[in-house]
N, C-alpha and C positions, 0 to 999 in steps of 0.2 A: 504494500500500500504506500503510495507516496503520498505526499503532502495537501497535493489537492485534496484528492479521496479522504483521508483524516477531515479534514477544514469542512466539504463536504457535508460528510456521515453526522459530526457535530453540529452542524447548521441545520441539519434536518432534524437529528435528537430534540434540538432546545427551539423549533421553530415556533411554539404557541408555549412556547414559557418563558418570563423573563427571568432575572434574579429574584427578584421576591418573593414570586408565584411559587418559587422552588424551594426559598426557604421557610416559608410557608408549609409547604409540604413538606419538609422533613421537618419539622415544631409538632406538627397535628396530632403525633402517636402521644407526645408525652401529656399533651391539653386531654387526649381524650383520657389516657392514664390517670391525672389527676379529677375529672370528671368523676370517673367509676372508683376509685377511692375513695370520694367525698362522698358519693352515695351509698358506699358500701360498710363507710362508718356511721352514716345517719341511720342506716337499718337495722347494724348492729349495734350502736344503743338502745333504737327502740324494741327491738326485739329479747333484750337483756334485760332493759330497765322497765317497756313498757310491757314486755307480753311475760313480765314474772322469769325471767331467765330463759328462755328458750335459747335454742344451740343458735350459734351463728359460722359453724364448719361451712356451709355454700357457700355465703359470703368471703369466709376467708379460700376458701378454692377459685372463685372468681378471681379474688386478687393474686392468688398465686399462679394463675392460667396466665393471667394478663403479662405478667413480671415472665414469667417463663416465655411467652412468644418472644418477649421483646431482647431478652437477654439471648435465645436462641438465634434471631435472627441476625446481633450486636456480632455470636459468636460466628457464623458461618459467612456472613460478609467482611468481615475485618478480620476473620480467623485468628480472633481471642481465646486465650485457652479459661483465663478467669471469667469470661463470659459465658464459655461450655457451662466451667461450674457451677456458677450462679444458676443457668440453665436447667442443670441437675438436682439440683439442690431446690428450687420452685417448681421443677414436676415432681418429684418426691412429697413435698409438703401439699400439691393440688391432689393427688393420691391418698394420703394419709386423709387430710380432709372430704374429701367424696365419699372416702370408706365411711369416715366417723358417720357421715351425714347419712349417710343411705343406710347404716344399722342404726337407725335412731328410732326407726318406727316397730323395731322387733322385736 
């Protein structure tokens, strides 16, 4: 590939986004992150505090699903090894939690 072709292939990549648009869209994952934490602790107070204690394991498997996509993806695009872990380590605890939750009725 020479130089044109490069110049090219790149012109057509970024032809309907500017900078913004793009940094914009890599911001999005962690707004919606913090989005679904803020309502995952509002549930789990009310579900603690207001429905007499009930389990809040779903909720904590949501946020562990969410951390785990995102540390997974961190790992296989930038081929992080401490992002694998982290990876591992939030499907283990969305696992642990789904179990808790689904013997809860039996």
């Amino acid at each position: 590939m020479d130089k044109d072709e490069i110049l090219e292939k790149s012109r057509n990549d970024n032809k309907n986004q500017d900078e913004r648009e793009r940094s914009v869209l890599s911001k999005s994952p962690y707004f919606g992150l913090m989005a679904l934490f803020t309502v995952s602790t509002i549930l789990a107070f009310y579900r603690k505090f207001g429905l007499s204690g009930a389990s809040i394991s779903d909720l904590l498997a949501l946020d562990c699903a969410a951390l785990f996509g995102m540390e997974l993806h961190q790992a296989v695009q930038l081929k992080r090894l401490h992002s694998a872990l982290f990876a591992l380590g939030f499907l283990a605890l969305t696992i642990l939690f789904l179990a808790d939750y689904m013997t809860q009725g039996w």
